[in-house]
C-alpha angles and dihedrals in degrees: 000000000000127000135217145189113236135170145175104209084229109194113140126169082252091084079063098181090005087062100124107231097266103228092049086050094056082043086054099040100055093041079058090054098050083048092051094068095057089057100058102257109141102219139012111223112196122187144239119239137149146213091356094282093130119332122025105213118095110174112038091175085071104048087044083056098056084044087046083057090053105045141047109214114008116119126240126226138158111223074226164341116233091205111174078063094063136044099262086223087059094049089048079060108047093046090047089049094050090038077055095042095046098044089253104313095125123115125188116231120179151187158179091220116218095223108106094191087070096050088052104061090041091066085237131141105252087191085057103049100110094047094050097041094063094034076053089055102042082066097042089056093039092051085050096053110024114072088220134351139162115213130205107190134148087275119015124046121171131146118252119308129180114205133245127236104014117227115272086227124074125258086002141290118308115269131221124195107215094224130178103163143043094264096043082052097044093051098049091046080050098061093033108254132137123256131225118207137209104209107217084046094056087040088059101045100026095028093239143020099254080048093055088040088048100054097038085062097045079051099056096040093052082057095049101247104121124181092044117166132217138197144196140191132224135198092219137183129170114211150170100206136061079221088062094043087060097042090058095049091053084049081058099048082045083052089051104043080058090043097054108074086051089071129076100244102160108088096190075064111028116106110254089251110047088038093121097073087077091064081052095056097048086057097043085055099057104042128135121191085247089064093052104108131176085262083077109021128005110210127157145095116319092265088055099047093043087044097057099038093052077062084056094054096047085053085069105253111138094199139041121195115191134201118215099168103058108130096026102291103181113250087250093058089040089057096050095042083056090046095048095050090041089055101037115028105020098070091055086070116081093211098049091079101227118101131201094241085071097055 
């Protein structure tokens, strides 16, 4: 198994005097990115978040681009693309330019996002976001591998267009389906892309991760799509004290107070099909740290955190991308948090390509 960086910027007006000034935290995060590869992680994956209500950073193609310029072999993934809130020709662009900039590490990672008060200010129909997303991506995968093509869909209509630049990767950069339920999964096992998971969110629909990555498979072949990858990502810390271990949990309610208003949580209001989330923010609410288990965050000391993520690999994910920030960790403890995992739990794994010898 692989792992990966991976942040949300968070930074929501819920950290009230604990919010991190917003320029210095991009700053930060893509210093971390460039960091991540000497450690040994195999990809950086940057978010997409808008107007400061929760993450700060709002093109993460940019900021790839400025790690791309850094590195040599890290790949370079948005986590992820908030697409209703772009031109899906526009995206195809972006990610081709930084797949040509970066001598083809760059991945695709989408979404259809679950935070109305971007939508809002986008001028984009928050009830329609799973209909426009895929019909977003339809046109994504058709501008990579058709040398021109025009498109009359629900949502999108333009005469015929050929992109510029073309991918470095054949047929295109992989692509991930940000995908929290049961229709987000079947779809994109439906068209033939990857998934990415969110733990806690699979627990609570497929009852655990391997049965969401089961399923997710048995999925793909049925549609003939074999071979398909999934992904998951992990709030981690690696630790020596019970004290740290519950530092780290109230770092994660703190994550999830500033989390909460992003999601919709009124079902009179929520959208039929992101309804469940509902169901997610009850729970949020009403978390305490002893209900904090390794379905949401993973923190330890290194034999626990090698211990429960061998479990994830047997459950079949081939990559594991792990937050260290969540709940404003400062850029000196996120860096040592990297390192400590990097030195201690990576070089258990066959496929992280550091090995213990070298330690």
């Amino acid at each position: 198994m692989k792992f990966g960086f991976f942040t949300l910027t968070d930074n929501p007006i819920e950290y009230g005097a604990e919010r991190k000034d917003p320029n210095q935290l991009i700053k930060d995060v893509v210093e971390q990115g460039v960091y991540a590869e000497e450690l040994g992680f195999n990809s950086v994956w940057l978010p997409e978040h808008h107007f400061s209500v929760f993450g700060v950073l709002p093109s993460p193609s940019m900021a790839l681009t400025y790690i791309a310029a850094k590195t040599k072999k890290v790949k370079l993934a948005p986590a992820t693309v908030l697409l209703p809130a772009s031109h899906p020709i526009r995206m195809a662009e972006e990610y081709a330019l930084l797949d040509l900039l970066s001598d083809g590490r760059a991945i695709f990672s989408a979404g259809r996002g679950y935070d109305k008060r971007e939508y809002d200010v986008f001028q984009v129909d928050f009830n329609r976001s799973r209909d426009i997303f895929f019909e977003q991506l339809d046109i994504i995968k058709k501008a990579w591998t058709e040398k021109s093509f025009s498109y009359n869909g629900e949502f999108y209509q333009f005469p015929e267009v050929e992109l510029t630049p073309r991918p470095i990767q054949d047929p295109h950069p992989p692509i991930y389906v940000a995908a929290f339920s049961r229709p987000s999964i079947e779809k994109a096992a439906e068209m033939g892309e990857n998934v990415i998971f969110a733990p806690f969110a699979a627990t609570m629909v497929f009852g655990s991760v391997q049965n969401a990555v089961n399923e997710f498979k048995k999925l793909s072949e049925s549609k003939g799509f074999k071979g398909k990858q999934a992904r998951c990502s992990y709030f981690l810390n690696v630790v020596e004290s019970e004290k740290e271990v519950e530092e780290t949990k109230q770092r994660m309610l703190k994550y999830f107070n500033g989390l909460v208003p992003a999601f919709p949580s009124d079902p009179s209001t929520a959208p039929p099909h992101i309804r469940y989330f509902v169901d997610i923010v009850y729970k949020l609410k009403n978390m305490k740290t002893s209900d904090l288990s390794e379905q949401s965050i993973i923190v330890g000391d290194a034999e626990y955190c090698v211990e429960v993520l061998k479990k994830v690999e047997a459950a079949g994910i081939e990559e594991v991308i792990i937050y260290f920030d969540f709940g404003g960790l400062s850029h000196k403890e996120t860096l040592k948090s990297m390192e400590r995992f990097s030195k201690y739990v990576m070089p258990h794994f066959q496929d992280s390509n550091i090995s213990i010898s070298a330690r």
